[in-house]
C-alpha positions in Angstrom: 39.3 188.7 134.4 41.3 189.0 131.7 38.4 191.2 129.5 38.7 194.4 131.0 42.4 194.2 130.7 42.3 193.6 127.1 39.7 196.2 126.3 41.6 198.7 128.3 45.0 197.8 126.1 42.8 198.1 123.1 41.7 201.7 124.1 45.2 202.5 124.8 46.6 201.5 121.4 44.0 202.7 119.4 44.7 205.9 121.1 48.0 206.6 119.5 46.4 207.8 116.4 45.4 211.7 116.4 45.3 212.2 113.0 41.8 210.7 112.2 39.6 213.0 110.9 35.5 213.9 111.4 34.6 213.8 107.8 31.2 215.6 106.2 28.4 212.9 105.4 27.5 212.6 101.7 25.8 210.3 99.8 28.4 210.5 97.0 26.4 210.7 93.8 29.2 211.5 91.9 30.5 208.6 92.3 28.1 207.0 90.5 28.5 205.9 87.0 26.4 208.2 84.4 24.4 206.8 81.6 24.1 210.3 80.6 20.5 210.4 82.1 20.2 212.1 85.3 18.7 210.0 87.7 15.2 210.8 89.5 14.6 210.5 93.2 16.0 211.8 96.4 19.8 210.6 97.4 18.9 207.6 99.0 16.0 206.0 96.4 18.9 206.9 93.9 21.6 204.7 96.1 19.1 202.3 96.8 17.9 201.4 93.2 22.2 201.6 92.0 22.7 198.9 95.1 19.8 196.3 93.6 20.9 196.6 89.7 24.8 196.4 91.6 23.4 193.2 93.4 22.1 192.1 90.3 25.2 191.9 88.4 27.9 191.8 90.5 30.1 189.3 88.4 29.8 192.7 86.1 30.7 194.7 89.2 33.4 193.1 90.5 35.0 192.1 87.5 37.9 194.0 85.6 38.5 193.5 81.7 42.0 192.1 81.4 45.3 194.2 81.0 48.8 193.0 79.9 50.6 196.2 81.2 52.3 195.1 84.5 55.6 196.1 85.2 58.0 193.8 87.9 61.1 195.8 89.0 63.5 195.1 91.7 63.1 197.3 94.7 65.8 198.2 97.0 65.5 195.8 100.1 63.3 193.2 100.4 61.5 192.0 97.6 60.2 193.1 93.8 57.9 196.0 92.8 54.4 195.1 90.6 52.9 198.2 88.9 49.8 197.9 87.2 46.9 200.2 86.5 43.7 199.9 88.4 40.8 199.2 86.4 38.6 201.7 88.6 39.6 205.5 87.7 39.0 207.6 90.3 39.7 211.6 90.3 42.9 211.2 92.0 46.2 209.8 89.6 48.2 208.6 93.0 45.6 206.1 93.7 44.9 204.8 89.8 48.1 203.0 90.1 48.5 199.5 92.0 51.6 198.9 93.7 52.7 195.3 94.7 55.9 194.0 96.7 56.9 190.4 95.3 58.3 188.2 97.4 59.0 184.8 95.6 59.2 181.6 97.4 62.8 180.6 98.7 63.6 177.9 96.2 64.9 175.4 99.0 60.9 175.8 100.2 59.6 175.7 96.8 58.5 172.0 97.1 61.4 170.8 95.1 60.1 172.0 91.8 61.4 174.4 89.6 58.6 176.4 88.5 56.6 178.1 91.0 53.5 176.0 92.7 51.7 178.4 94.7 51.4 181.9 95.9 49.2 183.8 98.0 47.9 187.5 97.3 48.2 189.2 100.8 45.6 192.6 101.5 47.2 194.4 104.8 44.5 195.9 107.1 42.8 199.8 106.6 46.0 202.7 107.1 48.7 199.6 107.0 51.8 201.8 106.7 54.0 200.4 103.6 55.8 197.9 106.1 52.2 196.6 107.1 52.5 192.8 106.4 55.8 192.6 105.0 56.9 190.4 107.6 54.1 188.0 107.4 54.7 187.9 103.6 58.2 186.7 104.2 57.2 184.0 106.4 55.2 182.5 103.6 58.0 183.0 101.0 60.1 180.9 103.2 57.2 178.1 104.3 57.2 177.8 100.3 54.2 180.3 99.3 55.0 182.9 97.2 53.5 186.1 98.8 52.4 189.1 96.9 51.2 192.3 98.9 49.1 194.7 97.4 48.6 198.3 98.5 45.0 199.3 98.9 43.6 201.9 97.0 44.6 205.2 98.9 47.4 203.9 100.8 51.2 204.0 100.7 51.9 205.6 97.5 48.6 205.9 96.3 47.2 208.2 99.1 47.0 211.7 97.3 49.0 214.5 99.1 45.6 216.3 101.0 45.4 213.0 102.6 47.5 211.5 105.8 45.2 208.7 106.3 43.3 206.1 103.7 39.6 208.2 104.7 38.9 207.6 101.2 38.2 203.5 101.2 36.2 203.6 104.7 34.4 206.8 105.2 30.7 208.8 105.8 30.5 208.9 102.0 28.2 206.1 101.0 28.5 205.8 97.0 32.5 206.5 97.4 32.8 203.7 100.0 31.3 201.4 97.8 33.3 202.4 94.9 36.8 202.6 96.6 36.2 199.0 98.4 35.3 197.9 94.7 38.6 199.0 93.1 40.2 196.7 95.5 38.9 194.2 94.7 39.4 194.8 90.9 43.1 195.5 91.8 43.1 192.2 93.5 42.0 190.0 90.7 44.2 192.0 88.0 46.7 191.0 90.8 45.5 186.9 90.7 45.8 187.3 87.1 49.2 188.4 87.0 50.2 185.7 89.2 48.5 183.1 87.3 50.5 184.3 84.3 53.6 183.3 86.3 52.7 180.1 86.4 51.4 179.6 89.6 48.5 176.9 89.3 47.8 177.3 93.1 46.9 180.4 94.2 45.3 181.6 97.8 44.3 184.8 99.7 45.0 186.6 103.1 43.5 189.4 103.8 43.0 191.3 107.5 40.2 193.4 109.4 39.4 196.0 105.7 41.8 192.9 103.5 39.5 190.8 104.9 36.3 191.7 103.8 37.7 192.8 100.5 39.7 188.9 100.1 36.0 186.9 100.8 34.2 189.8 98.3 37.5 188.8 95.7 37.4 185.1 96.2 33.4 185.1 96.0 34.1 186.4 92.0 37.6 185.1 91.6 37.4 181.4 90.4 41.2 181.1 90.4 41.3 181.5 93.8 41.0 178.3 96.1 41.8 179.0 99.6 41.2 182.1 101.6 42.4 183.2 105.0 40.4 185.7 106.6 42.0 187.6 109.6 39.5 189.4 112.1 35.7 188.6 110.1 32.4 190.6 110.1 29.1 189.7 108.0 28.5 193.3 107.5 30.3 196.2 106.5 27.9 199.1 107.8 27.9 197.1 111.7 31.4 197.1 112.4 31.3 201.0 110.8 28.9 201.6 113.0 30.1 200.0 116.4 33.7 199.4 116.0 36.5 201.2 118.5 38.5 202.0 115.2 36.3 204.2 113.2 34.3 206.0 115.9 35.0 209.1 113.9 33.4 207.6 110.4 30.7 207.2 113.1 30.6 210.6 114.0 30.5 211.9 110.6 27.0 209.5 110.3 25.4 211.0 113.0 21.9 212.2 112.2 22.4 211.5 108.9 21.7 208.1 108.2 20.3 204.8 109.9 22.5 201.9 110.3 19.2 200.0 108.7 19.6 201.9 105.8 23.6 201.8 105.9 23.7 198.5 106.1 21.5 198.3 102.9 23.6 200.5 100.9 26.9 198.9 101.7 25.3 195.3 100.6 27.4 195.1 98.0 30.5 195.5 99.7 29.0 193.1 103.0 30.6 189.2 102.8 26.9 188.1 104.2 25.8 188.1 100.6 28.5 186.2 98.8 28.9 183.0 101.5 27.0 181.0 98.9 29.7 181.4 96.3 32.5 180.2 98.6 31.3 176.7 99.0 34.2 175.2 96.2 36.8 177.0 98.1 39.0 176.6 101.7 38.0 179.1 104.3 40.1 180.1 107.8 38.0 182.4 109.6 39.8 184.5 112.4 38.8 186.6 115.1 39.9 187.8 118.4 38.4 187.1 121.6 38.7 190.8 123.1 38.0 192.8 120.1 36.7 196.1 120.5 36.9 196.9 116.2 35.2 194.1 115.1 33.1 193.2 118.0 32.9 189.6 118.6 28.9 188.7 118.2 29.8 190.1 114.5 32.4 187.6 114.2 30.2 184.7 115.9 27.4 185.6 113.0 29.6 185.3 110.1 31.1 182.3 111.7 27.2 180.9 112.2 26.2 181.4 108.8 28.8 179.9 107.2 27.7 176.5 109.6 23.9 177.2 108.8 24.7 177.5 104.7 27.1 174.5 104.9 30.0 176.4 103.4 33.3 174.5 104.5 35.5 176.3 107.2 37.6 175.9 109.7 37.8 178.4 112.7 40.5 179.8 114.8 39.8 182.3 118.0 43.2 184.9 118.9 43.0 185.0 122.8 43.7 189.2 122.1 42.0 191.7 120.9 42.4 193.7 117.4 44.7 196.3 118.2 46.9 193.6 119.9 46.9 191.0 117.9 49.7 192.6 116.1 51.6 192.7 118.9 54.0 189.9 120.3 53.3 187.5 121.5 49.7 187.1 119.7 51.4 188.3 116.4 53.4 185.0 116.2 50.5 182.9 117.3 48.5 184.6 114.4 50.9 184.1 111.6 51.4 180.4 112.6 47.6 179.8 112.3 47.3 181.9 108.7 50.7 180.4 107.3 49.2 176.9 108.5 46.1 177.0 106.8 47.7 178.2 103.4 50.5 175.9 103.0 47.7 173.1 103.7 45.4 174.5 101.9 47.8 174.6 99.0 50.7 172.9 99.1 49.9 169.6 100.3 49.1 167.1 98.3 46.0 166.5 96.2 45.2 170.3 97.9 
């Protein structure tokens, strides 16, 4: 009974949107890094042999040399501003910056120590507007956690002026897909590194529908990460692309083009199915909704049966809402009690 309801309110508020736009399919070649040899083959054999040498390597991939230029500034409001450059250039300046908003745990919260025990690197979902997560990032700062929010490449300020939504990071370009989702997760452990510098010995990640994909692909090559919490869960990028109520138009913009076979082979690197061996050493909260129309819910059951089948250690919780409305009251509170919980045992309680 209460299915069609919740699919008919997920409609409805993915509906509010009119600015996403049908997009051109490319394969995105220029995207690619040059060795100064121009490669032989058509688009895809191209793609395809970059994707097995990238799945070859992808500590190389995934990993970003260090940097000491970070930059912590109060910010009017709530919370302190983290610049630092991405390691990923891309041909836009906006998005080669990283932005971060600090909140630091309240010290009566802080576990009754002095220096700082644990924090949690939070990735909002795909076009999170700047006040995406901000609340839930508070709630942690005050359950003891210090929470820092990074804005995804092409988001917030880093979303280049011919751009109102972030089309860049999820879009019918294959190569720059790949790429984009790659910075951010090199942004992300430049991130983990700066708050490992601040003493935190603790640290965890929360990431949400796009966060998290990109948290599993950063704890998978991250070792200083030791508890993720993974909000709304798909083993494969190119599926929920391909089926999901949210990017219908990405969809569109496929059409003809390309096969979801070969999609889904392309986008391996950037798919957590691949990586759920590496995660066996860390905590795992996997989330999904019930009624989800964006990540449908046999995707969810999949990741959440391989992770049984490999023996990786998780725990499970299932929202009783859908995607769209699991931001919305009541489920919103139910969902930040079930993240926050997780964390703070994951990393704040003793011997954790």
């Amino acid at each position: 009974m209460l299915k069609p309801l919740f699919h008919a309110w997920e409609r409805r508020l993915a509906s509010v949107s009119t600015d996403r736009v049908v997009r051109p399919f490319e394969w995105g070649l220029d995207w690619l890094e040059s060795n100064g040899h121009p490669p032989a083959g058509s688009e895809p054999e191209i793609l395809g042999q970059w994707v097995a040498e990238v799945m070859d390597d992808t500590d190389g991939f995934f990993t970003p040399p260090p940097t000491e230029d970070y930059h912590l500034a109060e910010r009017a409001g709530d919370g302190r501003l983290l610049t630092f450059p991405s390691a990923f250039a891309t041909p836009h300046p906006e998005n080669n910056m990283v932005y971060c908003r600090y909140f630091p745990a309240s010290s009566g919260a802080a576990a009754g120590s002095d220096k700082p025990r644990a924090a949690v690197l939070v990735l909002p979902q795909w076009n999170s507007d700047p006040e995406g997560h901000v609340g839930l990032c508070q709630i942690l700062a005050w359950a003891g956690l210090s929470a820092l929010r990074l804005a995804l490449p092409y988001h917030d300020q880093r979303m280049p002026p011919e751009l109102q939504r972030a089309d860049y990071i999820v879009s019918s370009n294959v190569a720059r897909t790949v790429q984009v989702c790659r910075q951010a997760v090199l942004d992300a452990r430049r991130a983990i590194q700066w708050l490992a510098g601040q003493g935190y010995e603790r640290i965890g990640i929360l990431g949400t529908s796009l966060g998290s994909c990109l948290a599993l692909l950063t704890t998978a090559h991250e070792p200083l990460i030791r508890a993720e919490a993974l909000n709304h869960i798909s083993p494969y990028f190119a599926d929920v692309v391909w089926r999901g109520l949210s990017t219908r138009h990405v969809r569109e913009g496929f059409d003809g083009r390309i096969e979801l076979d070969l999609l889904r082979t392309l986008w391996k690197p950037i798919s957590p199915r691949w990586y759920l061996g590496r995660l066996r050493d860390r905590q795992t909260l996997l989330v999904y909704a019930r009624y989800d129309l964006t990540f449908p819910v046999d995707l969810s059951e999949d990741l959440v049966r391989e992770f049984r089948e490999l023996s990786v250690p998780h725990e499970v919780a299932v929202l009783p809402c859908g995607h769209y409305s699991s931001g919305k009251a009541p489920f919103k509170f139910l969902d930040a009690w079930v993240l926050t919980r997780f964390l703070r045992k994951a990393l704040l309680a003793p011997g954790a």
